[in-house]
TORFI-253476 format. One record per residue (C-alpha): residue number from 1; residue in one letter; x, y, z. Coordinates in nm, 4 decimals. Layout:
// residues N
<site><num>NUM</num><residuo>A</residuo><x>X</x><y>Y</y><z>Z</z></site>
...
//
This chain:
// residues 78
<site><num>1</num><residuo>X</residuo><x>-3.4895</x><y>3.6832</y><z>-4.3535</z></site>
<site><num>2</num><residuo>X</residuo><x>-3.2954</x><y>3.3634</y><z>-4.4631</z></site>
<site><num>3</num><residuo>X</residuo><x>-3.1125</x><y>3.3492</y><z>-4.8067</z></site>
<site><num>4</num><residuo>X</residuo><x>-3.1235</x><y>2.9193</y><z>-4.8163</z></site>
<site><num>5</num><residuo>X</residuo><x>-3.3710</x><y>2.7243</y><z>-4.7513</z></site>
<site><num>6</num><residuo>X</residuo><x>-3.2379</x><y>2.4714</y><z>-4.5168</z></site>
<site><num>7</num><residuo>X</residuo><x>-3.1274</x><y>2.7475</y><z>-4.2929</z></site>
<site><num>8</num><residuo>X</residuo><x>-3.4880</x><y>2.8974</y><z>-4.2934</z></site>
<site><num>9</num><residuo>X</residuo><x>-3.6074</x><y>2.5758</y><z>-4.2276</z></site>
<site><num>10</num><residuo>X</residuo><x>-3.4078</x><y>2.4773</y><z>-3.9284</z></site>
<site><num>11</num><residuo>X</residuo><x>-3.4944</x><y>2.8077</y><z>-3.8083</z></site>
<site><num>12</num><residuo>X</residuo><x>-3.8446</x><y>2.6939</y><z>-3.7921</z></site>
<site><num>13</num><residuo>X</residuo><x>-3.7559</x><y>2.3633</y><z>-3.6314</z></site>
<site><num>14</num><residuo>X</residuo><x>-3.6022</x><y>2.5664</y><z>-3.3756</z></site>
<site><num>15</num><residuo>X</residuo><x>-3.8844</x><y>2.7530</y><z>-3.3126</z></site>
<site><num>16</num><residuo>X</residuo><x>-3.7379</x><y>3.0501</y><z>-3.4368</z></site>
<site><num>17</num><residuo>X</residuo><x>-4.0391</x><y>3.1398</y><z>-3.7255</z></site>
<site><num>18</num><residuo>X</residuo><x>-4.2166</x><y>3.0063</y><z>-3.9283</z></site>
<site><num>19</num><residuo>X</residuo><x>-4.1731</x><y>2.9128</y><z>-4.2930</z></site>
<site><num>20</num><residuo>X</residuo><x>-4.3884</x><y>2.8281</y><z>-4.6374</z></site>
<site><num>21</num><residuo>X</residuo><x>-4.2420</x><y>2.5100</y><z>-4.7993</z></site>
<site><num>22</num><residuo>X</residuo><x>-4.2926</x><y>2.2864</y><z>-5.0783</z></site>
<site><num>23</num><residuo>X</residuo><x>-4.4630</x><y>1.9473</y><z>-4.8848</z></site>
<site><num>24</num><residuo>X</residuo><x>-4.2144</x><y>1.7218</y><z>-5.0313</z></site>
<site><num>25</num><residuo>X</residuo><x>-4.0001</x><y>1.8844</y><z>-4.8369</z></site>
<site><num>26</num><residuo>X</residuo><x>-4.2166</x><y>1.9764</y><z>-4.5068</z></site>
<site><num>27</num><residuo>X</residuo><x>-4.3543</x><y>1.6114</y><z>-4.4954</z></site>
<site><num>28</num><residuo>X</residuo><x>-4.0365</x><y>1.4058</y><z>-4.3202</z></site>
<site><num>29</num><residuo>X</residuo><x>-4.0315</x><y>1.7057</y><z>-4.0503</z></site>
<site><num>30</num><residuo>X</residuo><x>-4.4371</x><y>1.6997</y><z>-4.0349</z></site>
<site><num>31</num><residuo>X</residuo><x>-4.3935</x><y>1.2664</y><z>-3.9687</z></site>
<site><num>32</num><residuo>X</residuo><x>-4.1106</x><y>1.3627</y><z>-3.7257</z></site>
<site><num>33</num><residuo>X</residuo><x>-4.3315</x><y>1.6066</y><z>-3.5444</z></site>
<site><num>34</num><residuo>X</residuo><x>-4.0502</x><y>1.8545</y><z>-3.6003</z></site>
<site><num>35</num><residuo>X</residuo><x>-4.3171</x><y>2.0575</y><z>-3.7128</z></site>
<site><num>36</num><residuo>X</residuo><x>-4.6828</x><y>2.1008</y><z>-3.8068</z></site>
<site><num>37</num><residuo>X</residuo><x>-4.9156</x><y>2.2329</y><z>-4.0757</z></site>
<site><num>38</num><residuo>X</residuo><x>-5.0473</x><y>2.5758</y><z>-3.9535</z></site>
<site><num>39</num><residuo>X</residuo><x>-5.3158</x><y>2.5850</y><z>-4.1855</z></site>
<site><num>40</num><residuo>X</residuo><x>-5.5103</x><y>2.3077</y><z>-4.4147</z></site>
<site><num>41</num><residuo>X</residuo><x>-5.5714</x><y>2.5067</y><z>-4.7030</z></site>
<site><num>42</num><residuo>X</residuo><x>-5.3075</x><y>2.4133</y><z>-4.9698</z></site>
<site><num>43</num><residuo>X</residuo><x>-5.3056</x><y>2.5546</y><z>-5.2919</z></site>
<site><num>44</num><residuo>X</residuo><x>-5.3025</x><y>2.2966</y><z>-5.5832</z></site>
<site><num>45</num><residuo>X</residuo><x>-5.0658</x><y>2.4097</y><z>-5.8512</z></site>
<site><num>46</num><residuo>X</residuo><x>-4.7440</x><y>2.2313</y><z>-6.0015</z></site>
<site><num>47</num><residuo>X</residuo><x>-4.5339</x><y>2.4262</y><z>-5.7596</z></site>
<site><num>48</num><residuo>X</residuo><x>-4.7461</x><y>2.4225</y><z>-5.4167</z></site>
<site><num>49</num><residuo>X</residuo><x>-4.6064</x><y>2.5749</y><z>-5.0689</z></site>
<site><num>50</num><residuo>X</residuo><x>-4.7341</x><y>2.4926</y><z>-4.7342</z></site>
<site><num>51</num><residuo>X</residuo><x>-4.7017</x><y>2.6982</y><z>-4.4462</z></site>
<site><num>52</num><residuo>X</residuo><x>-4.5509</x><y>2.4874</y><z>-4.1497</z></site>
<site><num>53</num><residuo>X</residuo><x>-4.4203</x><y>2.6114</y><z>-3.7706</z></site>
<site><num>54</num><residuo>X</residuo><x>-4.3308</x><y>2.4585</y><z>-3.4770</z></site>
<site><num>55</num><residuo>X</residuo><x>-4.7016</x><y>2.3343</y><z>-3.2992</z></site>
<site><num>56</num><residuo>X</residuo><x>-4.6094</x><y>2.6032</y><z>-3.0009</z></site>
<site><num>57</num><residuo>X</residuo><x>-4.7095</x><y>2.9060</y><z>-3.2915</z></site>
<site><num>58</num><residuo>X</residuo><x>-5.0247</x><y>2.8061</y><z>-3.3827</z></site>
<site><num>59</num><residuo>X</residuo><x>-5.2064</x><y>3.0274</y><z>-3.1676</z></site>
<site><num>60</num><residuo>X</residuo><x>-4.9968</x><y>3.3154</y><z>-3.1514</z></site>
<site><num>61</num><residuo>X</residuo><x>-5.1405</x><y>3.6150</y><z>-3.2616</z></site>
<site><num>62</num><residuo>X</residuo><x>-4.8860</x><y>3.7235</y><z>-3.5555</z></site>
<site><num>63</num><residuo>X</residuo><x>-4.8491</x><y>3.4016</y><z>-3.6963</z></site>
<site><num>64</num><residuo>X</residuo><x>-5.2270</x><y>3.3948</y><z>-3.7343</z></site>
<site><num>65</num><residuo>X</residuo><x>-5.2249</x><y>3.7266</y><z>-3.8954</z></site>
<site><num>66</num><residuo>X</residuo><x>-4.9810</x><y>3.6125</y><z>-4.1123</z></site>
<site><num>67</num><residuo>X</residuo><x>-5.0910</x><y>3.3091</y><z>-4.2217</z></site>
<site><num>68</num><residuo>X</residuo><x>-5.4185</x><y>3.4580</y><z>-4.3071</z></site>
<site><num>69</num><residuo>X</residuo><x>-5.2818</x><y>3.6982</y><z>-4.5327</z></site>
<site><num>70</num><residuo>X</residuo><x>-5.0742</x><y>3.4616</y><z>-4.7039</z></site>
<site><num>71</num><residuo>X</residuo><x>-5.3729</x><y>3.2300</y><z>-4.7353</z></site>
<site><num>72</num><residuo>X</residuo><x>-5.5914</x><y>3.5111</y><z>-4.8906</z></site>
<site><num>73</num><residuo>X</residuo><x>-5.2948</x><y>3.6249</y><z>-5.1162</z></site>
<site><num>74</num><residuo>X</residuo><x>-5.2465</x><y>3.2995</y><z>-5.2534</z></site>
<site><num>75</num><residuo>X</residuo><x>-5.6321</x><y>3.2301</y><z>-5.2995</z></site>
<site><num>76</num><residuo>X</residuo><x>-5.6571</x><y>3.5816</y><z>-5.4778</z></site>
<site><num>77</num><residuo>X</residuo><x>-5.3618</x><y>3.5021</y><z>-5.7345</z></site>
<site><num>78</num><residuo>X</residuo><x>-5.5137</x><y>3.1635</y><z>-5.8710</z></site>
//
């Protein structure tokens, strides 16, 4: 678990995790291909995360888990 953002973040460019970001901030790294969307659904509220990782974690197995639950927690709390 990170404590600042950036760090987090350049964790995930690393390839170290993944991480859900406000796209402001995801969207120079996502043009860089630094990193990539992991899933498309994006929840549309004044403060909006998007969960990003490095393209080698889309298929893995946890990271799918995850995301899936994240997806469904944030689509259950709107």
């Amino acid at each position: 678990m990170f404590l600042n953002v950036a760090v987090a973040t350049q964790a995930a460019v690393d390839g170290l995790g993944i991480i859900p970001m406000y796209r402001p901030l995801a969207d120079p790294l996502l043009q860089e291909g630094k990193l990539i969307v992991a899933n498309d659904y994006m929840a549309l509220k004044e403060e909006s995360y998007y969960f990003v990782c490095p393209e080698t974690y889309r298929d893995d197995q946890a990271i799918s888990r995850f995301r899936d639950w994240i997806v469904n927690e944030s689509k259950n709390s709107q």
